[in-house]
Backbone as JSON, one array per atom type, in Angstrom:
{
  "sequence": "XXXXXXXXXXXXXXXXXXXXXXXXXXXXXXXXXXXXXXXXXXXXXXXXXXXXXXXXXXXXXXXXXXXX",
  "N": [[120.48, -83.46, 115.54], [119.59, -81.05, 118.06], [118.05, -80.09, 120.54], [116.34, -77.12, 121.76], [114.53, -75.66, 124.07], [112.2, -72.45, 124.72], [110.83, -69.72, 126.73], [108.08, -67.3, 125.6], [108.85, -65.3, 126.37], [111.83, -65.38, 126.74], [112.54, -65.43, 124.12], [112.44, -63.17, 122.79], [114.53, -62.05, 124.16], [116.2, -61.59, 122.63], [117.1, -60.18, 119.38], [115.37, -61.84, 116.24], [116.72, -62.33, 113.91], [119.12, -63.18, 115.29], [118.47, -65.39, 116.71], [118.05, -67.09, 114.28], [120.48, -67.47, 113.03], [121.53, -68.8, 114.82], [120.57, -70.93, 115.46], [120.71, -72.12, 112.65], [123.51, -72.37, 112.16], [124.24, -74.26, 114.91], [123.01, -76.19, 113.86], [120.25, -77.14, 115.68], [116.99, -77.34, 117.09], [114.7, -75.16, 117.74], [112.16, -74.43, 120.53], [109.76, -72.8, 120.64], [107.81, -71.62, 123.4], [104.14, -70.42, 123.76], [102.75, -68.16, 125.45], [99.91, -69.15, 125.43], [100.41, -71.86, 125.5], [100.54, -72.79, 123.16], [103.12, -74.01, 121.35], [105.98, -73.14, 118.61], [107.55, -74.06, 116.36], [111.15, -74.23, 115.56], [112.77, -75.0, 112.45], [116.06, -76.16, 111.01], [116.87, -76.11, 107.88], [118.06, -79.25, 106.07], [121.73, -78.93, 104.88], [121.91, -79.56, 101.72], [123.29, -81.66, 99.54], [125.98, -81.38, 97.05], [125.2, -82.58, 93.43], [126.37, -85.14, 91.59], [129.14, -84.94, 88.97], [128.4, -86.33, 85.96], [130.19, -88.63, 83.44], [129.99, -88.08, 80.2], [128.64, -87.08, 77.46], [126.48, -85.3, 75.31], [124.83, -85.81, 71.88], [125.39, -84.19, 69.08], [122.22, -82.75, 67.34], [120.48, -84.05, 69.18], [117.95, -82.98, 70.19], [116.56, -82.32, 67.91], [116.19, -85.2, 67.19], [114.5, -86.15, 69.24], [111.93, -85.1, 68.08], [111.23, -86.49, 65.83]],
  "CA": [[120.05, -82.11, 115.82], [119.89, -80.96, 119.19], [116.71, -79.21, 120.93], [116.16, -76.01, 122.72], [113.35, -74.61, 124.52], [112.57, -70.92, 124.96], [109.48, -68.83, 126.15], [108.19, -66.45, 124.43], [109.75, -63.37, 126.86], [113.08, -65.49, 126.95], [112.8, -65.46, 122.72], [112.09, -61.57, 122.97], [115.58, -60.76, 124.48], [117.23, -61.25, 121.24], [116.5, -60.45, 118.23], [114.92, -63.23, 115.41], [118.47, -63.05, 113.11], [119.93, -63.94, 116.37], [118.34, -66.97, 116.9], [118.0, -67.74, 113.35], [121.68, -67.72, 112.59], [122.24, -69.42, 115.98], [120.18, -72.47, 115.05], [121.85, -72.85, 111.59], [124.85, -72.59, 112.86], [124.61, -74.89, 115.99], [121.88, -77.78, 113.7], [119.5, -77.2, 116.6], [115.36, -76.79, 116.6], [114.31, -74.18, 118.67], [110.69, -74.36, 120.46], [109.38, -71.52, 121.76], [106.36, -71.79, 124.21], [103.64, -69.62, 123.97], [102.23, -68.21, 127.19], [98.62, -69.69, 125.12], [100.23, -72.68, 125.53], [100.48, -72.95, 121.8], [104.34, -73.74, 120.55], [106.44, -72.74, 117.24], [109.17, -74.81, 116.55], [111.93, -73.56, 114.22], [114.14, -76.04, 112.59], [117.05, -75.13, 109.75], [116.61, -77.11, 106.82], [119.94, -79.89, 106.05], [122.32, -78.85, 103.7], [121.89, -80.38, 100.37], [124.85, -81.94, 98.89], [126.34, -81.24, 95.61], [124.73, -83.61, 92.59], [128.08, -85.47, 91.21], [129.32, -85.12, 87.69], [128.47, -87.84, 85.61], [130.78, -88.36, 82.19], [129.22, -88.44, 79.16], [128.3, -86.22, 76.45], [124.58, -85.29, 74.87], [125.15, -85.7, 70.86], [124.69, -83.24, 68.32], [120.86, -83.06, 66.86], [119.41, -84.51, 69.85], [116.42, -82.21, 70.36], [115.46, -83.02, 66.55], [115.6, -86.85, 67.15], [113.55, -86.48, 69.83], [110.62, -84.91, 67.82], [110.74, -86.72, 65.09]],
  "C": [[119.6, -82.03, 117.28], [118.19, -79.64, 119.35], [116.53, -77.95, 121.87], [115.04, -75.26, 123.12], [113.19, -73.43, 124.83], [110.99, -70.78, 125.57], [109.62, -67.6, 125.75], [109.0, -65.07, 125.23], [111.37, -64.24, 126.86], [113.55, -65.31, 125.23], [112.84, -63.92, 122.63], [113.58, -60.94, 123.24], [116.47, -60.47, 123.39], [116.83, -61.43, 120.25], [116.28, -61.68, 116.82], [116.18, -63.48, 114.84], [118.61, -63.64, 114.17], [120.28, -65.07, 116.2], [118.35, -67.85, 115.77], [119.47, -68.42, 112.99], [122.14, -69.02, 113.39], [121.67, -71.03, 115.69], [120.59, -72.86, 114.1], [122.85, -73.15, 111.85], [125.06, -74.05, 113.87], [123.39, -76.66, 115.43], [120.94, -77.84, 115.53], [117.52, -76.62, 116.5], [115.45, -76.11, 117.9], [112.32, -74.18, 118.78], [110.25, -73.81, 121.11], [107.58, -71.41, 121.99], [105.46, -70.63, 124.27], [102.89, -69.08, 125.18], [100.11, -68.74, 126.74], [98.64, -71.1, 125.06], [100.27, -73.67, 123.96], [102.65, -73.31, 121.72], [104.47, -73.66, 119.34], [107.6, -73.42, 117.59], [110.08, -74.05, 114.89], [113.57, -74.55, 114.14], [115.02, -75.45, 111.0], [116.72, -76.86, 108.85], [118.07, -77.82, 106.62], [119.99, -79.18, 104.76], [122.33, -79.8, 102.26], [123.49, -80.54, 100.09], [124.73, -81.72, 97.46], [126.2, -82.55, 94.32], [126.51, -83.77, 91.77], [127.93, -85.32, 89.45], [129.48, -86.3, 87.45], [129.07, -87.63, 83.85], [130.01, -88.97, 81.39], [129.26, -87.05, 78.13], [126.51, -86.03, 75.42], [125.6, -84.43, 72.95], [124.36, -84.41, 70.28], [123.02, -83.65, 67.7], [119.96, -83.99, 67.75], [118.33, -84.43, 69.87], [115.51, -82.44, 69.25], [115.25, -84.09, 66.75], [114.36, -86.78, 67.69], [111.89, -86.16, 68.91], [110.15, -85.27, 66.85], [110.36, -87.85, 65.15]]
}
């Protein structure tokens, strides 16, 4: 992931979707400086991958075994 600094009047010229999309899109954190000297960093969360099918089968009357 790749880093980009902003301040806060250079974050201002375009609107938040903008940048939001633009950092998903491009896997990049964005850290925008406050003129207090304070930063906000904004990072996109990773994509989760797809849990794999696993073969098998869940028998009839399970749920009773279990409670008895």
């Amino acid at each position: 992931m790749s880093d980009r600094v902003l301040t806060l009047d250079e974050f201002k010229e375009r609107p938040l979707a903008d940048w939001l999309r633009e950092a998903v899109k491009r896997q990049e954190t964005l850290t925008v400086r406050l003129p207090e000297g304070d930063i906000v960093l904004i990072r996109p969360a990773p994509r989760l991958k797809a849990l794999p099918m696993l073969e098998g089968f869940v028998p009839d009357g399970w749920k009773e075994a279990v409670y008895e």
